[in-house]
Each structure stands twice: as C-alpha cells, then as structure tokens.
N, C-alpha and C positions, 0 to 999 in steps of 0.2 A: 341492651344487646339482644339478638333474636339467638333464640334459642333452636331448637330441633326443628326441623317444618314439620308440621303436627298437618294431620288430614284435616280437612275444613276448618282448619281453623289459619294456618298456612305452613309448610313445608315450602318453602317460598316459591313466587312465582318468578317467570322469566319477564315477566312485562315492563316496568318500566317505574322506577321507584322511589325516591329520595325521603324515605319517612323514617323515624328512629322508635323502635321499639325496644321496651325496658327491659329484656333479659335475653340472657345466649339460652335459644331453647331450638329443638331438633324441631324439623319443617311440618309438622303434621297438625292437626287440631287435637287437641286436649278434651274434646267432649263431644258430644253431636249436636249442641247447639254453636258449638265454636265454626266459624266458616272456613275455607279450603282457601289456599290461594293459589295464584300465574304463574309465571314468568315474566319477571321486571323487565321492561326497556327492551323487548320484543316483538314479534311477531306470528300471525295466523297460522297455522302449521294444516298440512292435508296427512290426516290418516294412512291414507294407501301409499303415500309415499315413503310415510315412517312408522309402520307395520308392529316395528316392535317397540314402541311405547303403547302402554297398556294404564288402565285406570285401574285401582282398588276399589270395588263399591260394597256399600252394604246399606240399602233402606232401610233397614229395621233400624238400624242406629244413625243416619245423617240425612233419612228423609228422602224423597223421589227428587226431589229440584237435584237438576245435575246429577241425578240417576244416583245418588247413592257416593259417589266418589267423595274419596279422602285422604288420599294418598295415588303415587306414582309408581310405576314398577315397569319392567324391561324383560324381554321374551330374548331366555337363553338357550333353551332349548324348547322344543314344540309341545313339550309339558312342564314347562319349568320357569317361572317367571321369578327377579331378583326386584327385592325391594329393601326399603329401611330396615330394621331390627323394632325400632320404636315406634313404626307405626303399627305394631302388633302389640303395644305395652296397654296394660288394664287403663292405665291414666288417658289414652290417646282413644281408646273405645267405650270409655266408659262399662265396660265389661270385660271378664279372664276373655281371650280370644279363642280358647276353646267352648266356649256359650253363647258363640258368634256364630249363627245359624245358615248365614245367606252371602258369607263372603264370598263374593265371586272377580274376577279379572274380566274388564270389558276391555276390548280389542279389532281394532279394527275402525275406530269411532272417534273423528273429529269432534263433533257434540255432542256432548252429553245430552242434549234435547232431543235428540234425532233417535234414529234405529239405523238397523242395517248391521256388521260387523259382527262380534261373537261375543256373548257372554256364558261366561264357565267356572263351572263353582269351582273350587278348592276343594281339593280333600285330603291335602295334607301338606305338613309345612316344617321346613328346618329355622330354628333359630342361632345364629352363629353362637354358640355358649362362648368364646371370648368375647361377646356385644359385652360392654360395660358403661352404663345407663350416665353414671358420673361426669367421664371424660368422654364420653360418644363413642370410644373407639370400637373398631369391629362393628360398626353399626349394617347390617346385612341380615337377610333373612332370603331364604328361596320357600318359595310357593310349588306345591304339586297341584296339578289341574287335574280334574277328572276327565277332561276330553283335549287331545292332541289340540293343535294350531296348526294352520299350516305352516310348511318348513320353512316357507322364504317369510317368515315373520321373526325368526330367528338372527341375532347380530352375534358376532366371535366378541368374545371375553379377551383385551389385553391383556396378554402374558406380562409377568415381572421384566422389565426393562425394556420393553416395547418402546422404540422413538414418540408414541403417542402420548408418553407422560412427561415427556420432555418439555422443560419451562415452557413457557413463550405458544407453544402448541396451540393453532386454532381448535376451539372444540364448541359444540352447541349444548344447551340445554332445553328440556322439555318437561312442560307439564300445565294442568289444568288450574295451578293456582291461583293469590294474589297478584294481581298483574298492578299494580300500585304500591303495596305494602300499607295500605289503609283501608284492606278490607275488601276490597272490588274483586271476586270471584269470576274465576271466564270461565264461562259455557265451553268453551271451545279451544281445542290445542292450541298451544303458545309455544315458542322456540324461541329464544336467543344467543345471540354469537357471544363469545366471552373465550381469553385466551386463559392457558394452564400458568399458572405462577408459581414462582420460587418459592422452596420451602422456605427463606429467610422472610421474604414476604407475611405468609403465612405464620412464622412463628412469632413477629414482631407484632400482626394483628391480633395474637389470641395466644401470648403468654402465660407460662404457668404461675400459677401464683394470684389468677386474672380470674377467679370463681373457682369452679370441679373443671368444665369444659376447657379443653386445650387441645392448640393444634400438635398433631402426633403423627410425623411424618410415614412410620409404619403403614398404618394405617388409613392415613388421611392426604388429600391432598386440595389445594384450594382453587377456582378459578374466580373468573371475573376481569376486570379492568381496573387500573391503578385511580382511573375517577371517577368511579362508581356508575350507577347507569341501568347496568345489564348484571342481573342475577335471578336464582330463583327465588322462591319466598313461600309463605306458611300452605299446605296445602298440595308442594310439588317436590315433598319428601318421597324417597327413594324411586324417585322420577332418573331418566339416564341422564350422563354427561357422553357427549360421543366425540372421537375423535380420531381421524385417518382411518372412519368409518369401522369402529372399535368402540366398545363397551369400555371405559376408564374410570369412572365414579357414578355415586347413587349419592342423591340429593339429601343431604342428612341435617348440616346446622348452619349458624352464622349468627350475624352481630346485625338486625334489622336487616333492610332486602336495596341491594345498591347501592350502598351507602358507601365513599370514599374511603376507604382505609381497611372496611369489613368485608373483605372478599365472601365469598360462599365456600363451606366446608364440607366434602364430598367424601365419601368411603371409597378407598382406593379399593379397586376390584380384584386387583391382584394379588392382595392380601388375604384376602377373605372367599375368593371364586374361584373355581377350577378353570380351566383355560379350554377356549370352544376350536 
C-alpha cells in the first residue's frame, strides 16, 4: 500500500500509474536520497496559469536536480503557503526541521530546471498539533514566508459544506511527482483530473483495522477514479486538490498511485484551515 507521499521520494504523482507499492505511507520522500514523485495519468501544467501551487525546496537536503523540491504546497494567502504536516517530520528530512537552513517555497515555476518566478525562504511555520502521524489525520501544516507573493497567487480555502466536496465533484491535482509510481520524477508541473468520491468508497478502500492509517472522514477525504489511472504519488505530498476553483484537499497518503480500488487520501481543508 503507499503510504504518505514523502518529498522525493513520492507524495504521489498525478501522472499516470499502475504499479503497487508495499505500504500505506504519506506522499513525501523519507530521506534525501529517496526521489519525489508526479502526478499519475496526467498532464503538463503552465505555472502562470496556476500561480498558486508552489514547490517545497531545500538543496542542502535533496540536492539541486529539480531545484531542491520534495514536497507540494498551495498559496493561501500572500504569506502563507499550506502543505502536509509530514512533510516537515524528522523521518521525511532526514533532519528536526528546525535545522533546516534553506527551506524555501519556489513559486511561480513550471521547471524546476529553469528560473524565473520566486523563491522565498520560510521563516516560520505552524504544525497542525491534532496532525497524528499514526492515522494521517489533520495532516496540514502552514508555512510563513518572509516576503509577500503576489495577491492573485492566492486561491480561497473551502468552507465546511461548500458544494465543492460534494461526491462525484470534478477536481484537479497538482504536483512535481512520480508520474509513474515507479520512480520517474518530473521536471515539470503535472495536473490531473480525478473526481471527489464517497466517503463509503473511501472507507471500504482503507478500513480500520487495515494497519494505523485509516480513512477518517473528519478530516479526510478521497479522490480519484473508481479505475484507477489518475492520482497523485510519492513526492506531490501537500500539493492542492482544487475544485470549483477552491482549495479542498492537500495531498497526503494512499495505497500505491492509481491503482483500482486505492483512491488518493487528501486532508480535508476545511477541517484543519481557516476559510479565505
């Protein structure tokens, strides 16, 4: 089962994916030798079009290839970027992330090969204290930037009951993951369509009683396709889920990346973020 999407190592990608990996683990990479992943069963995405997905980078810990990136995160307000919870965990950076020198949010930047766009350290950061590392839930974290962003890089937060979380709901996913779920790392923004599914769905894929990790409607909510396909994967952890041009989940865990049965498991926003 895939676990958390772990930075470079995958928080899953949106590209395109039918491979089964051994544990439910959160989308991020587990070390800095681990690689980042896409977006399964997707495609190319343009920066300036989609302003407020933003990259986690940090060279000192995952190297200049792909600028440093390791995780995913979402511009909610013009100093305030939202990500995973566990891409900030000692295990995912191989370091406490307060001895994390160089973390910065790059933005504005389809490749990570390229330039252009903004890169801006952190200087400070909330951890959701209900995050619970076990069951994933409350998995969220906001980032303080030390220099603004501009404003129209900013997307609104859905509110509790918003039509947006409504089953069936078209929504996209984004990020610089696994676009395989076998390791294949993209340079470059990736996007895939994937509709919102039933909590029954959801709870049938990721039972309690099924490891720590369980789907937990509170907090959680799942998308994808009933035949797999299109999801994210390791690498595009606390990357957004958008829908009816709304902030609704942050890329957090699942069972391998597009695989039939194992939808993608998102932190519901509403739970855990203020409303924009």
């Amino acid at each position: 089962m895939r676990g958390t999407r772990h930075p470079i190592s995958r928080k899953r990608a949106v590209l395109g994916v039918l491979a089964a990996v051994a544990a439910v683990v959160p989308l991020a990479a587990p070390s800095p030798a681990a690689a980042d992943s896409g977006v399964v069963g997707g495609r190319t995405a343009n920066a300036p079009d989609t302003p407020w997905v933003v990259a986690l980078s940090s060279r000192d810990r995952f190297g200049r290839t792909r600028a440093g990136q390791f995780c995913g995160g979402v511009v909610i307000a013009p100093t305030k970027v939202a990500t995973a919870a566990h891409c900030l965990r000692e295990d995912v950076l191989g370091v406490r992330v307060e001895e994390l020198r160089d973390l910065k949010v790059i933005a504005g930047r389809s490749d990570l090969g390229g330039s252009g766009g903004h890169e801006v350290a952190v200087k400070d950061m909330w951890i959701n204290p209900a995050y619970d590392a076990g069951s994933n839930a409350g998995d969220a974290a906001v980032l303080t930037l030390a220099k603004a962003l501009p404003r129209d890089y900013v997307i609104p937060v859905a509110p509790a009951g918003d039509p947006a979380y409504a089953a069936g709901t078209n929504a996209t996913v984004y990020g610089w993951g696994d676009t395989t779920g076998m390791g294949t790392y993209a340079h470059t923004l990736h996007v895939a369509d994937v509709s919102v599914l039933p909590d029954a769905d959801c709870a049938r894929a990721y039972p309690a009683g099924r490891g720590e990790a369980r789907y937990l409607p509170a907090t959680m909510l799942c998308a994808g396709t009933r035949e797999g396909g299109r999801d994210a994967c390791q690498g595009d952890s606390g990357g957004p889920l958008i829908a009816r041009g709304k902030l609704i989940g942050l890329v957090s865990w699942g069972s391998g990346c597009g695989l039939p049965g194992s939808p993608g498991v998102y932190t519901r926003v509403s739970a855990v973020l203020p409303p924009s």
